[in-house]
C-alpha positions in Angstrom: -12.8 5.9 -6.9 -13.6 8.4 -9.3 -17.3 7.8 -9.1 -18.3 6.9 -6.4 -16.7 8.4 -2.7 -18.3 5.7 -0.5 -15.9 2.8 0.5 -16.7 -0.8 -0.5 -17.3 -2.8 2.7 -17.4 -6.6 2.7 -18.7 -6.7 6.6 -22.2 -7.7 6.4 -22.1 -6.1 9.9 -20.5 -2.9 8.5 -23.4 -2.7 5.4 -26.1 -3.0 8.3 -24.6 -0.1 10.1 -26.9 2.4 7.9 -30.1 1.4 10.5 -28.0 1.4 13.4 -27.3 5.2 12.1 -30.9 5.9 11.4 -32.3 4.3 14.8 -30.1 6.8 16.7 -31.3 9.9 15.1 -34.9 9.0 14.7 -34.6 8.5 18.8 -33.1 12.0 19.3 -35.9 13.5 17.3 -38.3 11.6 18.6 -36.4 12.6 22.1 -37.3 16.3 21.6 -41.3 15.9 20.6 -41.9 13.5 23.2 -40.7 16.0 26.0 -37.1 14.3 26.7 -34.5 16.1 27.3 -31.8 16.9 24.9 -28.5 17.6 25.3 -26.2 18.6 22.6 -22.4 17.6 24.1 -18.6 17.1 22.6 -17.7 13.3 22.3 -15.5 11.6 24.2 -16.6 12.0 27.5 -18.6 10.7 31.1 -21.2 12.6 30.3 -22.5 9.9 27.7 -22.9 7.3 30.0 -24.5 10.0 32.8 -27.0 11.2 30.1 -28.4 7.5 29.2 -28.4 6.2 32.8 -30.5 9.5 34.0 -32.6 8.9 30.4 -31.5 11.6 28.7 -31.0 11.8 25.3 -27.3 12.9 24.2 -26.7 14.6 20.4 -23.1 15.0 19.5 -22.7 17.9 17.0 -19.2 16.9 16.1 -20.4 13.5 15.2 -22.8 15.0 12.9 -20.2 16.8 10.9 -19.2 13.5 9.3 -22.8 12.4 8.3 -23.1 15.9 7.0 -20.1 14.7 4.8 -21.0 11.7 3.6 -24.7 13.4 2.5 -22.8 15.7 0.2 -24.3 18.6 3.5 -20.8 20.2 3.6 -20.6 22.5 0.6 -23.9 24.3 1.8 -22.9 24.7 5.2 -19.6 25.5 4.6 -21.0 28.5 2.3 -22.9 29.6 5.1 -20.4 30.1 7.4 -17.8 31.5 4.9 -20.6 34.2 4.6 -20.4 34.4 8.0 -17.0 35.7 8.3 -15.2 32.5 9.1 -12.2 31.5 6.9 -11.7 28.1 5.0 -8.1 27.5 7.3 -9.9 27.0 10.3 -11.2 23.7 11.3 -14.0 21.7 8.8 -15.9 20.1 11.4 -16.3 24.3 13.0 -17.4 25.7 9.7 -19.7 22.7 9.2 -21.8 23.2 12.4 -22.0 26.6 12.1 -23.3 26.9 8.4 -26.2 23.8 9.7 -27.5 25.8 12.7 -27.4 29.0 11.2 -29.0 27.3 8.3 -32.1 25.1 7.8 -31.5 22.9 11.6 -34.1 20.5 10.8 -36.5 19.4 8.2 -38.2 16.8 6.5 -35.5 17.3 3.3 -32.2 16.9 5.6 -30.6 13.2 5.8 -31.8 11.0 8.6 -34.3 14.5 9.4 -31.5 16.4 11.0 -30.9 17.0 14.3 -33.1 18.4 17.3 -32.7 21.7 19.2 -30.8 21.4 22.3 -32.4 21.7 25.9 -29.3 21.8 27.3 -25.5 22.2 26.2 -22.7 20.6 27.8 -19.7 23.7 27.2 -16.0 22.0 27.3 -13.5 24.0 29.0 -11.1 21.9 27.4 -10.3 20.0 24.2 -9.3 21.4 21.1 -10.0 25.0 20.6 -12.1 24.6 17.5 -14.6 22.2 19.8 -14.6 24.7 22.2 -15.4 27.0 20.1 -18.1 25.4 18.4 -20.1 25.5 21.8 -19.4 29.2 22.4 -21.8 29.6 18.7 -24.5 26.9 19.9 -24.9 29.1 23.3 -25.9 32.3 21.0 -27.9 30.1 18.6 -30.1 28.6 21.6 -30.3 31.0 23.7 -33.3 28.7 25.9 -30.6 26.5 26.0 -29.9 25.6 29.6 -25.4 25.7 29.7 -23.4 24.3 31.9 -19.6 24.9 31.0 -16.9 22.1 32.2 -13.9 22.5 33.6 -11.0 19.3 33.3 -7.6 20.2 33.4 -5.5 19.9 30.1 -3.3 17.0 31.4 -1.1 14.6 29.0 -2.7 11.0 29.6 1.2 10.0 31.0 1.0 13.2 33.7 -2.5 12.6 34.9 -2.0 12.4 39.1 -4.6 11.4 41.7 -5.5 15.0 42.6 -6.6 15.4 38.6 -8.8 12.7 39.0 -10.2 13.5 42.3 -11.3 17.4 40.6 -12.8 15.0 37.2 -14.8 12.9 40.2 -16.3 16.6 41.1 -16.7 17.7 38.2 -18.8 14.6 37.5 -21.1 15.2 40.7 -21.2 18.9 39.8 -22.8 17.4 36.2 -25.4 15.2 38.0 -26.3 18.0 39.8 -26.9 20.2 36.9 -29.1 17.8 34.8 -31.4 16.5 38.2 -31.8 20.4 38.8 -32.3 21.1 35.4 -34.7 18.3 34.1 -35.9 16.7 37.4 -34.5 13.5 36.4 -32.9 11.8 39.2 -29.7 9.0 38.6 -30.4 5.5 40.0 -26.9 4.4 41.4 -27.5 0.8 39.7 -28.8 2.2 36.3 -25.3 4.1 36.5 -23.3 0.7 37.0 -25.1 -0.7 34.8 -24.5 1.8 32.0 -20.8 1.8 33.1 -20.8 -1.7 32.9 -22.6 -2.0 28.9 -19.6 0.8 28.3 -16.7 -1.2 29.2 -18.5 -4.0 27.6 -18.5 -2.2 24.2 -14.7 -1.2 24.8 -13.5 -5.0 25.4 -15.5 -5.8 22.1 -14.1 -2.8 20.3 -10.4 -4.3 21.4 -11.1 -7.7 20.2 -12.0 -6.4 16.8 -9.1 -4.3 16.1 -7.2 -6.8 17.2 -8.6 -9.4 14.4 -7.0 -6.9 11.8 -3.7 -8.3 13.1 -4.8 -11.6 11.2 -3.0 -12.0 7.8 -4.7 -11.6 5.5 -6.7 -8.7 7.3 -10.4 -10.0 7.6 -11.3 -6.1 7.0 -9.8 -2.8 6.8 -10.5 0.7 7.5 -13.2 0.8 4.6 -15.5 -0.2 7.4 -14.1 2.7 10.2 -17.9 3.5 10.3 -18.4 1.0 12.6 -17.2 3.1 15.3 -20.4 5.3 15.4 -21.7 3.1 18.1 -18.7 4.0 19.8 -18.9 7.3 19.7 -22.9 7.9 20.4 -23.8 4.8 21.8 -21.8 4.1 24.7 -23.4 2.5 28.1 -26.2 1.4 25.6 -27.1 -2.5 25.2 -27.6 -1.4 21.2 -23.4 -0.7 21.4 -22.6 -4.0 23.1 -25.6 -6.2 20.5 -23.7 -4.5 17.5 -20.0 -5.0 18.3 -20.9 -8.9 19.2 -22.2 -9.0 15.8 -19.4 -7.4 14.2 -16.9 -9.6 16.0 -18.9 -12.9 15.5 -18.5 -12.3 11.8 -14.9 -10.9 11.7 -14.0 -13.9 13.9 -15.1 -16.3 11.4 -13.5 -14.4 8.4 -10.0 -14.6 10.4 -10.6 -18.2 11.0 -11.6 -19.3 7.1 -8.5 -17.0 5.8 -11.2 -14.3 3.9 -9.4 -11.4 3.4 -10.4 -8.0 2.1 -8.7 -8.8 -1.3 -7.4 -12.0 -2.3 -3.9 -12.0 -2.7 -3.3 -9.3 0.3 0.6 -8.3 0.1 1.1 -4.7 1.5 -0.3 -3.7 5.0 -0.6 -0.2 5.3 -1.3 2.1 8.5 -3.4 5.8 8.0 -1.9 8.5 10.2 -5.2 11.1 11.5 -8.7 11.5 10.7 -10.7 9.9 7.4 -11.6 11.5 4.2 -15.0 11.3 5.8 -16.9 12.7 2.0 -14.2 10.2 0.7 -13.6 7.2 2.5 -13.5 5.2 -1.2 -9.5 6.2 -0.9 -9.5 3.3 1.2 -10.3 1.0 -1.4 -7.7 2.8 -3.9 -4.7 0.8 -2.8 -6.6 -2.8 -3.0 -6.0 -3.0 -6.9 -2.2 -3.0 -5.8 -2.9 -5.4 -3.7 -2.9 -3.3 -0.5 -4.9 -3.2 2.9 -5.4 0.2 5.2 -5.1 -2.5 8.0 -4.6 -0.4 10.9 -4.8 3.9 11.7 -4.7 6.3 14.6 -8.3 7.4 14.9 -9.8 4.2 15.8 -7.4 3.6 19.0 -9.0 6.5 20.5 -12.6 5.7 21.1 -11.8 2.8 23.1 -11.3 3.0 26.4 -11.7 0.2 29.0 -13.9 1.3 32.7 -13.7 0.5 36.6 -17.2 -0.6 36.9 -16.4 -1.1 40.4 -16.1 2.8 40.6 -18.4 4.1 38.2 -18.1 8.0 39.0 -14.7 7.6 38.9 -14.0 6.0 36.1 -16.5 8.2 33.8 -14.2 11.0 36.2 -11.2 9.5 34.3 -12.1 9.0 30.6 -13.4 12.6 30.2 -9.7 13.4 31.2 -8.3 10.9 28.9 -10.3 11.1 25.9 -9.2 14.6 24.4 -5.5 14.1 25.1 -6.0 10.3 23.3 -6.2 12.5 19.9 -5.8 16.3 20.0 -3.4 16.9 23.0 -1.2 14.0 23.0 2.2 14.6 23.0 4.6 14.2 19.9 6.4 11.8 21.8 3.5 9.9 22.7 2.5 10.2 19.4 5.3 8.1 18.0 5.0 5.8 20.6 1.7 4.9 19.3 2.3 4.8 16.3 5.5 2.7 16.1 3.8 0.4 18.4 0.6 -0.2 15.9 3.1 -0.5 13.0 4.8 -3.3 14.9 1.8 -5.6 16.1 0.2 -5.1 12.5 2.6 -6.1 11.3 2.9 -3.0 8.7 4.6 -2.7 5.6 4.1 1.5 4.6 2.7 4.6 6.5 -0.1 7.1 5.1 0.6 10.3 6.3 -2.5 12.5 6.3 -1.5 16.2 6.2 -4.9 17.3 7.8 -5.3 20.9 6.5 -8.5 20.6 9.2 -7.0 19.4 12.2 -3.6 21.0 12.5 -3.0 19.5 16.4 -2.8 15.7 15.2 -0.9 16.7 12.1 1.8 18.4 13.9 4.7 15.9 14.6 4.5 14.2 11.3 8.2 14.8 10.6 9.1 13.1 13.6 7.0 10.1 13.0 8.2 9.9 9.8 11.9 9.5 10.6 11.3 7.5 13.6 9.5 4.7 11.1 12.4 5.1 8.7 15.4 5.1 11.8 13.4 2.2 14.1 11.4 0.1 11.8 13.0 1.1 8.1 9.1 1.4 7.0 8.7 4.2 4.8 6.0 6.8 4.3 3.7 9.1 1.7 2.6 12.4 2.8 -1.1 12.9 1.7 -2.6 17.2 1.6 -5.9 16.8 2.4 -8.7 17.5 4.9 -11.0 15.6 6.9 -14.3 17.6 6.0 -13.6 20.0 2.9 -13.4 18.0 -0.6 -11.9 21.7 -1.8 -8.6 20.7 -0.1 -8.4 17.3 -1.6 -7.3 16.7 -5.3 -7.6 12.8 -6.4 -5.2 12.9 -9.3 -2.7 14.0 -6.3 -3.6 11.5 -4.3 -3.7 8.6 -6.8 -0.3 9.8 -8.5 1.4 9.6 -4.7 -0.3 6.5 -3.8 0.7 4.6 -7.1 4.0 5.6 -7.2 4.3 4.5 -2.8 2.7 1.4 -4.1 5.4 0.3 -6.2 8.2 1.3 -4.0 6.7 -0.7 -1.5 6.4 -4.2 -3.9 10.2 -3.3 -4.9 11.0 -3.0 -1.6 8.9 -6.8 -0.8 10.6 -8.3 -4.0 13.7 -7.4 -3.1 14.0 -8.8 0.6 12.5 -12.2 -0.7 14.9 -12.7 -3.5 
């Protein structure tokens, strides 16, 4: 882990994810000089699928942040906007977009050739405040830009009424309206279901792979999260739905010939927020102890299943339910989740990422933490770190926490088998 910060994957599926990557931004480049539309947009919302069924093209800025990452991109940005004025506390994935557009956008040196200058920009009146934010800087930076600012109420996934969903349904039209105004492109009613229906598609497949990692031994582990980038920019694509059968055609056949991740696979561990995403090698770390990352919180978000008898309506209620999925949810819903994942996977010891990046799905922590000790008697490790800046992360710390977890958890193994 010391030399190299990329995670060993043994999907052949996952290794092949590096042209899937590629393909997407050579299309939103190629987007901009062939006169498409582009549309620079938070993820997690209708709007994806509305964008590829009216062909548009949609960039996600966020999602850029962790290719940015994983290109060694960060430090540079991040120096730019620290010149700027804005402090290391706040959020990485901020600082990060704000040093790249204020810095070199686009050019033939830049990873994958960067990304293309938006036509239009999708606002969020909701989400997390950094996100927000973020979109209040790309309106000053592209000015041309055409903006239209959404409005979804702020509205726990458990609280959501009828009414809520009736304003997302307007909200939706009030979008379509927007983008045929604005780019003359009109939406086809069966493109839309179509779309809708690739989407769901992609979120049944999605299900059925996570649920492989139930399997023991675990047929892979969260070395291979990348695999989740067609669920974040590719949704209501075929490309999404041809990927995930691929990935789940091969982790099917690992579950059935017992191929684990490592051979002798003993402790099952669970991470608690967002990756090391210039770092995802700490993945690998706990394999020498015979350990498996075999299940975490981020994944469960990006997955979630559509009407596609309704279309408008249910794009209307997954942009409410996204957001609160990750950075609004509840602490009590939070524990829920995660004493539910450490039950069906079965899991042996918690990672608990102190985010220094992402203080709204760090908060509650504590509480998880002694619910997993009180419910389950599954202890936890507390890990400082951040999910964009490598200054906030020290290995030694990390390896001296994770070594000495390690072997509490094989005492704790030996002794309930003896």
């Amino acid at each position: 882990m010391e030399k190299t910060r990329k995670s060993n994957k043994r999907l052949q599926t996952a290794k092949a994810l590096s042209q899937v990557v590629a393909e997407y931004y050579q299309e939103c480049l190629a987007a901009k000089k062939t006169g498409k539309p582009v549309g620079w947009m938070p993820p997690m919302n209708g709007a994806i699928e509305i964008f590829y069924a009216m062909d548009l093209q949609p960039v996600f800025p966020e999602n850029w942040s962790p290719v940015c990452a994983a290109f060694g991109l960060t430090p540079g940005n991040f120096e730019i906007s620290e010149g700027m004025g804005y402090s290391r506390d706040l959020c990485g994935y901020l600082r990060n977009i704000i040093g790249y557009i204020n810095g070199p956008i686009s050019d033939d040196t830049f990873p994958l050739g960067g990304l293309p200058e938006p036509d239009i920009i999708l606002s969020p009146g909701g989400g997390c405040v950094p996100v927000m934010k973020i979109f209040h800087a790309l309106e000053r930076r592209f000015p041309d830009a055409r903006v239209l600012t959404s409005d979804l109420p702020q509205v726990a996934v458990e609280d959501i009424q009828e009414h809520h969903i009736d304003y997302a349904v307007a909200q939706i039209h009030r979008l379509i309206e927007f983008l045929t105004h604005t780019t003359g492109h009109k939406l086809d009613p069966d493109r839309l279901a179509e779309v809708v229906r690739l989407s769901d598609q992609a979120c049944a497949l999605w299900d059925e792979i996570m649920g492989f990692r139930k399997v023991i031994p675990a047929p892979f582990s969260a070395a291979e999260m990348g695999i989740m980038f067609v669920m974040v920019t590719r949704q209501g694509t075929r490309t999404a739905v041809d990927f995930l059968g691929q990935v789940l055609a091969e982790v099917k056949e690992r579950a059935a010939n017992g191929i684990g991740v490592i051979e002798d696979e003993k402790i099952r561990l669970f991470w608690d927020n967002i990756p090391l995403w210039y770092n995802m090698g700490v993945f690998n770390y706990v394999e020498k102890m015979n350990g498996v990352v075999v299940a975490e919180t981020y994944s469960a978000a990006w997955s979630l299943r559509l009407d596609t008898v309704n279309p408008i309506r249910a794009l209307a209620l997954k942009s409410l339910m996204s957001y609160p999925l990750v950075s609004c949810v509840s602490i009590k819903k939070r524990r829920e989740m995660v004493i539910k994942a450490c039950r069906e996977y079965q899991i042996d010891g918690v990672i608990l990422h102190r985010n220094k990046s992402c203080v709204p799905i760090t908060l509650g922590q504590m509480d998880i933490k002694k619910e997993l000790e009180q419910t389950l008697d599954i202890p936890s490790v507390i890990i400082d770190a951040d999910h964009m800046d490598d200054r906030n992360f020290s290995t030694a710390q990390f390896q001296t926490r994770m070594d000495a977890f390690m072997e509490t958890l094989h005492e704790r193994k030996t002794a309930r088998n003896t």
